[in-house]
TINU-366528 format. One line per field, with one value per residue (C-alpha): residue in one letter; x, y, z. Coordinates in pm, 1 decimal, always signed. Layout:
r	c(A;...)
xx	c(X;...)
yy	c(Y;...)
zz	c(Z;...)
***
This chain:
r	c(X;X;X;X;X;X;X;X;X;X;X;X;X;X;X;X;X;X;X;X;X;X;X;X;X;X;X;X;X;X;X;X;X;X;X;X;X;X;X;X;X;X;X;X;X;X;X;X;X;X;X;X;X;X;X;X;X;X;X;X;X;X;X;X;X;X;X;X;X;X;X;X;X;X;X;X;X;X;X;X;X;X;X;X;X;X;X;X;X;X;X;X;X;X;X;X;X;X;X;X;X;X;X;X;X;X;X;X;X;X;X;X;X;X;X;X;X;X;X;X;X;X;X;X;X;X;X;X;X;X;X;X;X;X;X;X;X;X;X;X;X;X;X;X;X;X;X;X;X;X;X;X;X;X;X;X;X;X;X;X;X;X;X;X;X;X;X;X;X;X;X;X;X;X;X;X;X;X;X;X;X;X;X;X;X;X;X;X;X;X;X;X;X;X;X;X;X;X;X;X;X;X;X;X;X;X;X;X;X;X;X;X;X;X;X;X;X;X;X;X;X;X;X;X;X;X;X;X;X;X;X;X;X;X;X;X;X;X;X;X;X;X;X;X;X;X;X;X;X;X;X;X;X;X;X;X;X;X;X;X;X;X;X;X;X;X;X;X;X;X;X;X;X;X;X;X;X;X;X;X;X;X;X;X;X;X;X;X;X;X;X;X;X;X;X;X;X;X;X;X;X;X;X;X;X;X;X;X;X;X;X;X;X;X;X;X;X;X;X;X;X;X;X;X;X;X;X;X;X;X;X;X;X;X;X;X;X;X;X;X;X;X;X;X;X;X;X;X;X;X;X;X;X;X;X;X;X;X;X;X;X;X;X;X;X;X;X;X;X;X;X;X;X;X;X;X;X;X;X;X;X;X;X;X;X;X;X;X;X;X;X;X;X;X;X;X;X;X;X;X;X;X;X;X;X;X;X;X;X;X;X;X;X;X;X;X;X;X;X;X;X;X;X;X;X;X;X;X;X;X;X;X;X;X;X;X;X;X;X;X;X;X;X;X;X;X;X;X;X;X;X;X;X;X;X;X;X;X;X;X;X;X;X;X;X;X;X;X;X;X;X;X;X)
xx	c(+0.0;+119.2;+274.6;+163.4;+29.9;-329.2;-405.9;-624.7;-954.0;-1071.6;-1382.2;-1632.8;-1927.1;-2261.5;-2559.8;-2759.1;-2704.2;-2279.8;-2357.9;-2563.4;-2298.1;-1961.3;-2194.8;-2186.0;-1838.1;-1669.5;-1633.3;-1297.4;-1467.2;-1349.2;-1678.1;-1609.5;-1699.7;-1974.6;-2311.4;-2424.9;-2701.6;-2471.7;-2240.9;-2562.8;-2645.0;-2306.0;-2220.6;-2600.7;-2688.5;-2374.8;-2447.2;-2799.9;-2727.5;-2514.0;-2746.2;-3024.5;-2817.4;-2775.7;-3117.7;-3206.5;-2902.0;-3104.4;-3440.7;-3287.0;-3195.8;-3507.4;-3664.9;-3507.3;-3463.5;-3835.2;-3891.5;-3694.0;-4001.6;-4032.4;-3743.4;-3501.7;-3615.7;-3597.1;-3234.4;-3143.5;-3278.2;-3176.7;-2799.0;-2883.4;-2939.2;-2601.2;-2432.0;-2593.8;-2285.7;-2091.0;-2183.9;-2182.0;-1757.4;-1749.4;-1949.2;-1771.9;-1444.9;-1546.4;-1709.2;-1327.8;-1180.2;-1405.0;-1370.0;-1055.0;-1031.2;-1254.8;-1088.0;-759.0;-947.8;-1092.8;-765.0;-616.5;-358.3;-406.3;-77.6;-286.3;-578.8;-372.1;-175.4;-533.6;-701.6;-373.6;-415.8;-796.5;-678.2;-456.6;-773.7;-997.5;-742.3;-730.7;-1107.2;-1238.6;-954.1;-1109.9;-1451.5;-1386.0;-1289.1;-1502.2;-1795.2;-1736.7;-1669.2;-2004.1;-2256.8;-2498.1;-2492.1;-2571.9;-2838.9;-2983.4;-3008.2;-3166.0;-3466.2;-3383.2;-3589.4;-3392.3;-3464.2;-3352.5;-3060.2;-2946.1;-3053.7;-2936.2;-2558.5;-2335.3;-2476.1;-2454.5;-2049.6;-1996.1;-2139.1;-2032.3;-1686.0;-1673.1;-1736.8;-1399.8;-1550.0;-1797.5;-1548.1;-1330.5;-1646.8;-1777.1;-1426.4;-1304.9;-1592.6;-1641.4;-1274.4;-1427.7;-1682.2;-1455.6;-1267.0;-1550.4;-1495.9;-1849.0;-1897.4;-1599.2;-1832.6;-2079.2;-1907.1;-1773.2;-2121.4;-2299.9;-2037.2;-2044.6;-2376.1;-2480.9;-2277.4;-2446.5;-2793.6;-2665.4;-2471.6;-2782.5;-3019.1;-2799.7;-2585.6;-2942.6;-3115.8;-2841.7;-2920.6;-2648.1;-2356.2;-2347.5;-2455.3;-2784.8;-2661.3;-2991.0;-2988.9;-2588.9;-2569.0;-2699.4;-2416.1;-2186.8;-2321.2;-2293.2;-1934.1;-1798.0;-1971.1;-1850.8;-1494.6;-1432.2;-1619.2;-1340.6;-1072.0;-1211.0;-1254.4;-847.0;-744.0;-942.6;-742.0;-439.1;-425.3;-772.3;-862.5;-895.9;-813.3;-467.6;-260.8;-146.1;+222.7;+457.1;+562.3;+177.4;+192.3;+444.5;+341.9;+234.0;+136.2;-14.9;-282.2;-376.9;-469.1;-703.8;-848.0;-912.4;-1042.3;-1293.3;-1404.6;-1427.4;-1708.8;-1916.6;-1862.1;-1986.5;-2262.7;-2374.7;-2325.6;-2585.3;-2798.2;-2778.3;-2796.5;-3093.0;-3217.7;-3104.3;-3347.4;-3609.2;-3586.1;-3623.3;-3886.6;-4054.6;-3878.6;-4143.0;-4399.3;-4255.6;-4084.3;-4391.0;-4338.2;-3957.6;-4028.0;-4286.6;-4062.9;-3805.1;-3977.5;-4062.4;-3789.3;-3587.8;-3801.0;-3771.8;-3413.7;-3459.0;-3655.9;-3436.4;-3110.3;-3152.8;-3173.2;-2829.8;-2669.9;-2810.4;-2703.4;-2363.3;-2353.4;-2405.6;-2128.2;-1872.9;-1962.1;-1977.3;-1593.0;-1515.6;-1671.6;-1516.8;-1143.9;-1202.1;-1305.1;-1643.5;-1849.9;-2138.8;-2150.3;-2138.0;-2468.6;-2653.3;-2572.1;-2681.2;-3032.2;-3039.7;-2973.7;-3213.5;-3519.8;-3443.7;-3456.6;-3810.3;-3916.6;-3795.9;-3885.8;-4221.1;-4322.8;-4167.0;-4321.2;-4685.8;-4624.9;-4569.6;-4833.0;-5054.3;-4892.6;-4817.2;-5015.5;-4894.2;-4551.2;-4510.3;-4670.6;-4365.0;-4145.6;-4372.7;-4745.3;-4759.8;-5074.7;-4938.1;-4614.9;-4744.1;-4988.6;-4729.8;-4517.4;-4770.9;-4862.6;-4493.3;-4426.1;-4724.7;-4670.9;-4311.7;-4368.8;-4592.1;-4250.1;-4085.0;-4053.6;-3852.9;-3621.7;-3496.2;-3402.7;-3280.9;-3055.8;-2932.2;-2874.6;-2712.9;-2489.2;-2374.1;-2257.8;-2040.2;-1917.3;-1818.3;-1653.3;-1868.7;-1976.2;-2077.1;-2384.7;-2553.9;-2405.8;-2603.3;-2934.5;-2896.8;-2858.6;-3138.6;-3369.5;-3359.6;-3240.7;-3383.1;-3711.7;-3772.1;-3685.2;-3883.1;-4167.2;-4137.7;-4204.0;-4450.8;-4700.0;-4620.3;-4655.1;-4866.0;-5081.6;-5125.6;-5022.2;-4807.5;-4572.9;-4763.0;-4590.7;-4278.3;-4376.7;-4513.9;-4202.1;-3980.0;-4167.5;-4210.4;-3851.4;-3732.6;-3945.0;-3817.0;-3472.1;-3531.4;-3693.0;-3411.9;-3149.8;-3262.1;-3278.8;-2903.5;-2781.7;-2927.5;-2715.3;-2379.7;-2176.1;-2071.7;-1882.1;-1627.8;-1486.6;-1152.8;-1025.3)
yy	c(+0.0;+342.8;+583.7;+843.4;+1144.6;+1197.1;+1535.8;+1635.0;+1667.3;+2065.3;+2204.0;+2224.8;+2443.3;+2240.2;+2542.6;+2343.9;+2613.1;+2551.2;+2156.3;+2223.6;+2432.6;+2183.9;+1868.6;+2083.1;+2227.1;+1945.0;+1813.8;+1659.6;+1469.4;+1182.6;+971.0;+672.6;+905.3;+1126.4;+1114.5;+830.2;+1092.0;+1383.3;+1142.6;+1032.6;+1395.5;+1497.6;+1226.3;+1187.4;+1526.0;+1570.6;+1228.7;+1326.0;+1595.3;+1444.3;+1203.8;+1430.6;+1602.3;+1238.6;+1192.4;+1464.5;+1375.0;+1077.6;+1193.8;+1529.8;+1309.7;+1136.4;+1480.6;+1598.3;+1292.5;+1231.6;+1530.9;+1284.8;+1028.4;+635.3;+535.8;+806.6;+697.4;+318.2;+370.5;+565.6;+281.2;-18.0;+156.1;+175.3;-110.5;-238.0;+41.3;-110.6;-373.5;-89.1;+44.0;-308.7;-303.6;+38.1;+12.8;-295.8;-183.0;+122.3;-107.3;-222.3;+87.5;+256.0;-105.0;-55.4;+329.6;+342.6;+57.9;+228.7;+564.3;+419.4;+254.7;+581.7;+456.5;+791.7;+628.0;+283.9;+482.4;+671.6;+353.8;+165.3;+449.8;+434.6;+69.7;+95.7;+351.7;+84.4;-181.9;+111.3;+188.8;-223.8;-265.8;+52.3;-14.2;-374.5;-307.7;-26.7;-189.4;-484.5;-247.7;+18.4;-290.0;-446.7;-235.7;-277.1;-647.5;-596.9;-387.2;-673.0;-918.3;-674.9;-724.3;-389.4;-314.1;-277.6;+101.3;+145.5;-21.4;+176.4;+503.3;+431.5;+269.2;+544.0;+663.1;+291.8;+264.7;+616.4;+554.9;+198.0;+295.0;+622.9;+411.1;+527.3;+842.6;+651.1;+436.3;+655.2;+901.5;+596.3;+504.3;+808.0;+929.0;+600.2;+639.9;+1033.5;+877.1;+561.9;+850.0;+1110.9;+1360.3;+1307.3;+1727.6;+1628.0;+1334.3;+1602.3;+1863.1;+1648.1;+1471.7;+1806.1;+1982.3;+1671.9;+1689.4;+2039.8;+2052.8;+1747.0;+1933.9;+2255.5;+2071.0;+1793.4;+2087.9;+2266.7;+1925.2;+1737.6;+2014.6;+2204.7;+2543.3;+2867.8;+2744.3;+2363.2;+2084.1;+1937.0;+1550.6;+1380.1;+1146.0;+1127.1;+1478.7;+1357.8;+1080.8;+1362.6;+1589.7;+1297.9;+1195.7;+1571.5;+1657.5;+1328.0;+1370.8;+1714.0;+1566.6;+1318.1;+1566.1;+1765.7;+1426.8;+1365.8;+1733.4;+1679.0;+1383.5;+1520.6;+1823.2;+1842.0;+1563.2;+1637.0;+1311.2;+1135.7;+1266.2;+1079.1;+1094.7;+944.3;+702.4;+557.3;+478.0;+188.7;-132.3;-369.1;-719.3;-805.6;-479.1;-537.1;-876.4;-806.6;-522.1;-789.2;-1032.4;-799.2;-615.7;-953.3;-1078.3;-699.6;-701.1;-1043.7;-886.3;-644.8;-748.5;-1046.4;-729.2;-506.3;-765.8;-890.7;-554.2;-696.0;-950.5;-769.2;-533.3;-829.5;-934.1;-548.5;-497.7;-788.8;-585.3;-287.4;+48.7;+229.9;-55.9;+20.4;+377.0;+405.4;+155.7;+345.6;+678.2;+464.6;+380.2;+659.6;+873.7;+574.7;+611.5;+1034.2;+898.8;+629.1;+775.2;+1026.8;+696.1;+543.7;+887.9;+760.9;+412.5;+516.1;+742.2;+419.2;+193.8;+487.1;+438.5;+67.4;+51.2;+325.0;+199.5;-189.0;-33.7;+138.2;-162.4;-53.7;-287.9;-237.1;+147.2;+36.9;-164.1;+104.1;+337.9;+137.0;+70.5;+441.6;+514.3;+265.4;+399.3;+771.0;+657.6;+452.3;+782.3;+992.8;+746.1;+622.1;+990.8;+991.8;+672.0;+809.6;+1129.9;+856.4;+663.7;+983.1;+1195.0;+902.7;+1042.2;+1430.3;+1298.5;+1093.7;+1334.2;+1559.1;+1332.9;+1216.1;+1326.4;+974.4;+853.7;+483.0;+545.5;+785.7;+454.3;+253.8;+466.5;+553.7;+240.6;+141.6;+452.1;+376.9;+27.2;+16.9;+278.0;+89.5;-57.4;+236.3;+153.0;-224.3;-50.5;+204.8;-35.5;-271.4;-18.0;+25.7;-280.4;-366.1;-88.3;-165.3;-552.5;-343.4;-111.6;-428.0;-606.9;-854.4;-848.8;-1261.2;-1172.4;-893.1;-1135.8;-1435.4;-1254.6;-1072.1;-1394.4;-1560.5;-1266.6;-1097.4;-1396.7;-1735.3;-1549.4;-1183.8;-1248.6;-1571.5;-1432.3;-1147.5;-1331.6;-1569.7;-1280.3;-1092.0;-1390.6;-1661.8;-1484.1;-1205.8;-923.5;-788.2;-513.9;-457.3;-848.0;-688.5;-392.0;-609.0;-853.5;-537.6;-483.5;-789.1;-856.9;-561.5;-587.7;-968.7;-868.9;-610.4;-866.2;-1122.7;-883.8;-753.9;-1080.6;-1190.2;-820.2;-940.0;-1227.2;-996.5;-1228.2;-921.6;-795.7;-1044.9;-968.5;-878.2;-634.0)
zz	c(+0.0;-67.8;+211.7;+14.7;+280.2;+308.4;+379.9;+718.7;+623.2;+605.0;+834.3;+597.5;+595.1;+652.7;+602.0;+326.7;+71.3;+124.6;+62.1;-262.5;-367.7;-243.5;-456.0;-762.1;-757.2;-613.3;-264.1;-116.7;+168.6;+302.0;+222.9;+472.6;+782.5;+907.7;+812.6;+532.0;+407.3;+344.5;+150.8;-48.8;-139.5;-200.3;-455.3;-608.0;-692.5;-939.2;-1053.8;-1101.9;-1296.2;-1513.5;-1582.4;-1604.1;-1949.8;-2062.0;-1998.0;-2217.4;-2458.8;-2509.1;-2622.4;-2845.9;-3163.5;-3184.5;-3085.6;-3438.1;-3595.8;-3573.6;-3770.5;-4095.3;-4053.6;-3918.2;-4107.0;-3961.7;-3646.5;-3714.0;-3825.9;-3476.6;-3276.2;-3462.9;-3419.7;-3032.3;-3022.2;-3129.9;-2943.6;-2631.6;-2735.7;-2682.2;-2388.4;-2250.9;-2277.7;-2193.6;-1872.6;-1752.3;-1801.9;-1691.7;-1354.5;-1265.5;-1320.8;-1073.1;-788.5;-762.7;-805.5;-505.0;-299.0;-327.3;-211.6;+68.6;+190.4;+162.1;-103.2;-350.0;-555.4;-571.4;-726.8;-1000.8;-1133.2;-1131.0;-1345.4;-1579.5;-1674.1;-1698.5;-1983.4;-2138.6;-2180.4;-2287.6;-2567.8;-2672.6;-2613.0;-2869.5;-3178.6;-3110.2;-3160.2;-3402.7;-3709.5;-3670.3;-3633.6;-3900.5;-4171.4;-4089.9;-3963.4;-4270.1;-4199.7;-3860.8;-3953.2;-4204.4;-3898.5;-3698.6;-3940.8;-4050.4;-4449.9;-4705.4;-4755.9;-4405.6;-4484.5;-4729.5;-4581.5;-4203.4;-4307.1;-4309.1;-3978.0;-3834.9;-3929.9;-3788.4;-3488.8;-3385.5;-3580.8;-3410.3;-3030.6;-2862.6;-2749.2;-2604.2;-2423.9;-2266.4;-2196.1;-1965.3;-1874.6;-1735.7;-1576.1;-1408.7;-1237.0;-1107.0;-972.9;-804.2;-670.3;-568.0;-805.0;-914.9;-971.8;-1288.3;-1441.4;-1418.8;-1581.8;-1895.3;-1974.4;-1962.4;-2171.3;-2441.4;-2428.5;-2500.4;-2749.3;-2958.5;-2857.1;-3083.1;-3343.8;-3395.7;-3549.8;-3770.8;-3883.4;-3962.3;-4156.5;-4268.6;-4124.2;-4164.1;-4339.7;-4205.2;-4428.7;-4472.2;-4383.4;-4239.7;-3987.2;-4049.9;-3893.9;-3591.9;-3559.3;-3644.3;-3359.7;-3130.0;-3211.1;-3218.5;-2869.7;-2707.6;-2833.8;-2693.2;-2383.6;-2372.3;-2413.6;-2126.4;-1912.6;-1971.2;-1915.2;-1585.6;-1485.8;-1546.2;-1394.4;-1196.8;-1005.4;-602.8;-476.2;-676.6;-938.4;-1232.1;-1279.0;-1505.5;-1284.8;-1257.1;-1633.1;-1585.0;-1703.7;-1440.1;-1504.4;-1167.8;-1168.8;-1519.1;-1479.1;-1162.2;-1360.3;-1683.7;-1433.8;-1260.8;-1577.4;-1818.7;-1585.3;-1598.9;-1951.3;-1972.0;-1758.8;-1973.2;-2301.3;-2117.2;-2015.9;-2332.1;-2608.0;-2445.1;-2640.9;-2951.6;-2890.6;-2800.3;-3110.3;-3318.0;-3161.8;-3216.3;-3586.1;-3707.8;-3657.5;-3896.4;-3908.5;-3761.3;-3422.3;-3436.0;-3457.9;-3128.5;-2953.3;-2992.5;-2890.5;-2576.1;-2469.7;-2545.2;-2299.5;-2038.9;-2088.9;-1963.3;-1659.2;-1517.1;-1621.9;-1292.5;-1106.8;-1224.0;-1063.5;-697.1;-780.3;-882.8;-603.3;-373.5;-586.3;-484.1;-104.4;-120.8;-302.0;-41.3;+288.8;+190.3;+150.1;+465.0;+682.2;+710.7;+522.8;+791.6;+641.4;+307.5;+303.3;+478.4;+231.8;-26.1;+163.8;+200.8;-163.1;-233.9;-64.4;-216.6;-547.1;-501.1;-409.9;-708.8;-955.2;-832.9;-910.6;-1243.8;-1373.1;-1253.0;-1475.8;-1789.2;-1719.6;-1649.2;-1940.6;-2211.0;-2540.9;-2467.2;-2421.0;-2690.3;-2885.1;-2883.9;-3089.7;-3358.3;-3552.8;-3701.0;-3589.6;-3630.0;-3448.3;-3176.6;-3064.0;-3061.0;-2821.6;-2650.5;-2502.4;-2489.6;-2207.6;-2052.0;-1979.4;-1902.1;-1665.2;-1443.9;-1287.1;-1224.7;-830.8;-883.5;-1150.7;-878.9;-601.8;-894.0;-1024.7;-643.0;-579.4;-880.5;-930.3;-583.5;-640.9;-920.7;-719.0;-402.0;-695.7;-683.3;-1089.8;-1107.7;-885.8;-1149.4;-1463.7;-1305.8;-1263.2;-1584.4;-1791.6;-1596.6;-1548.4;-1910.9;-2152.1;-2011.2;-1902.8;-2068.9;-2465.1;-2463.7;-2269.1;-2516.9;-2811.3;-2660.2;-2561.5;-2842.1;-3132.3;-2971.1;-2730.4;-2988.6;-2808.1;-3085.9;-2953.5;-2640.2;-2512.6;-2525.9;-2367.7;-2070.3;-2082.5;-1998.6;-1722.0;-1526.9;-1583.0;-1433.1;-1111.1;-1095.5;-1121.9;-809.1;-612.2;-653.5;-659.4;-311.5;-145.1;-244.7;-131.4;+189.9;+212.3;+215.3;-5.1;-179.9;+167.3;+125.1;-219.3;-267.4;-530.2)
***
């Protein structure tokens, strides 16, 4: 372990309006002591906020996509869904870099942190040149098994190789900000999503419909908006760690080779990517399942679940905020700590998103409404909001809970439940009620939904068993 000094910890101000303002700019607390809530609020509310501009990240293409027609909008979510392939390596990687980022913090070994976030850099850099090539030579083929038409096809290509070619942004925009958050420099992740992300919302207009002296490109100019405002997001993200992050510094020393560290961060990260690549593809399947019914289905499903997406993102900011204290609390010895602040975060985010899913369910037509005037299309998201919405409550506590395995570095739990839960139960059950009980898309709206509030429920009862204490990383 490093004898790197720690510095005394300063006398902070605790008036409410001076802990608003300390989440938002950046706190330097020592998260392992004092009170559980404060440490909830101070990491959440930056992590809300940066997922509240993803949130709305996620709904501004198909907001101007939408205005292109259903196959626009079929080509944006057919490419989600292989992105969620993605965002499946980037996230688990991203999962190991922030276990042992926040084990090293909360053992107090700062030099331990910085040589951890180093080699999470090196498997980023091997993971996205990987994934890359393979991705940019075949993404009309991908697109073809998909069930994609053949007009969509041949409309939707060039934005399908640009984004999945494009996907190191997306890496290292996961990567790094999942090492902030390991560390508690949530108010950084914060920073670097929102600045990525306003910048797509200005370049999407004038990129898609050409206006001033950009190009008219389609939906290509919204893959170029995305790509341009995640890679100066990145940029910021590494300027960040090298010269502002509050609790290590990278040096040169840190980016020496070291056999041992790398293989514990392949080993932990392997198994989350495993995870959710188990969790994401699982929307492969479930777009399949949809993209029978026709572009008009693809459209409104993706509509649906793109505004989903802007509700429950908020909720992975209190569920990251509780991985951070459960990596934290474990390197401290506190392990006791570090499931109460889960429970804690837990119950919070039942709260938030109980009231969000009501407004869907309540709101649905207007809603949906703002993204499309295709009668066809608008019923079909419609109903797709409004029924995945009714289990707003299990995904918060699922998202908890299962963020918080991650963040113990205990990643077979989540990959277990994940392939049980949403491929040997939720695809099948998909295509059952959707094909042979008729249901059409409204079965796979309703297999989203009871597979999510099954994966709470068993997720909460092994949290209870505290197998997760016990992992080393």
């Amino acid at each position: 372990m490093s004898t790197q000094e720690v510095p005394e910890e300063e006398v902070h101000d605790n008036s409410y309006w001076s802990i608003l303002r300390e989440a938002i700019v950046g706190s330097n607390r020592d998260f392992t002591k004092g009170s559980i809530g404060l440490a909830v609020f101070l990491l959440a509310v930056p992590m809300i906020l940066e997922m509240i501009m993803e949130s709305i990240f996620a709904v501004v293409d198909v907001f101007f996509v939408g205005r292109l027609g259903p196959n626009a909008v079929a080509i944006v979510g057919l490419t989600e869904s292989m992105m969620f392939i993605i965002y499946a390596v980037a996230m688990g990687i991203g999962v190991g870099g922030m276990a042992m980022v926040s084990r090293r913090i909360g053992e107090k070994d700062r030099d331990g942190a910085a040589r951890s976030a180093t080699h999470a850099i090196y498997l980023g850099l091997i993971a996205a040149a990987a994934m890359g090539v393979i991705a940019a030579v075949f993404a009309p083929t991908f697109l073809g098994l998909l069930g994609a038409e053949p007009e969509v096809i041949e409309e939707g290509s060039l934005f399908a190789r640009l984004m999945l070619g494009g996907n190191i942004v997306v890496v290292f925009l996961f990567l790094l900000n999942s090492i902030f958050r390991g560390a508690g420099d949530a108010a950084v992740a914060m920073r670097v999503l929102w600045t990525a992300n306003i910048l797509n919302c200005i370049l999407d207009p004038l990129l898609i419909f050409g206006v001033g002296p950009f190009p008219e490109l389609g939906v290509t100019g919204a893959a170029v908006a995305t790509l341009t405002g995640r890679g100066v997001g990145v940029l910021l993200a590494f300027y960040y760690l090298f010269y502002g992050a509050k609790h290590f510094t990278i040096r040169k020393v840190h980016w020496k080779f070291e056999t041992d560290r790398f293989g514990r961060l392949i080993k932990l990260s392997r198994v989350a990517v495993l995870q959710f690549l188990i969790g994401t593809t699982s929307w492969l399947g479930l777009m399949r399942v949809v993209s029978s019914f026709g572009s008009e289905a693809v459209a409104g499903y993706t509509i649906a679940i793109r505004i989903i997406i802007f509700g429950l993102l908020p909720a992975i900011g209190l569920a990251n905020a509780a991985a951070t204290l459960v990596g934290q609390n474990l390197g401290a010895g506190q392990p006791e700590r570090a499931e109460k602040s889960v429970w804690k975060s837990a119950l919070y985010n039942a709260i938030f998103q109980t009231s969000i899913g009501a407004l869907f369910v309540i709101f649905a037509a207007p809603i949906c409404g703002i993204f499309t005037s295709d009668p066809e299309v608008l019923l079909h998201a419609t109903d797709g909001l409004r029924i995945i919405s009714y289990g707003f409550l299990f995904y918060a506590v699922g998202m908890v809970l299962e963020t918080s395995f991650n963040g113990a570095g205990d990643a077979w739990t989540p990959t277990y439940l994940n392939m049980f839960i949403f491929w040997l139960f939720e695809v099948p059950l998909a295509y059952v009620l959707a094909h042979w009980a008729g249901m059409g898309p409204h079965g796979v709206y309703w297999s989203i939904t009871i597979a999510f509030s099954a994966l709470a429920v068993a997720s909460a009862i092994l949290f209870r068993r505290g197998k997760w204490k016990k992992v080393e990383v």
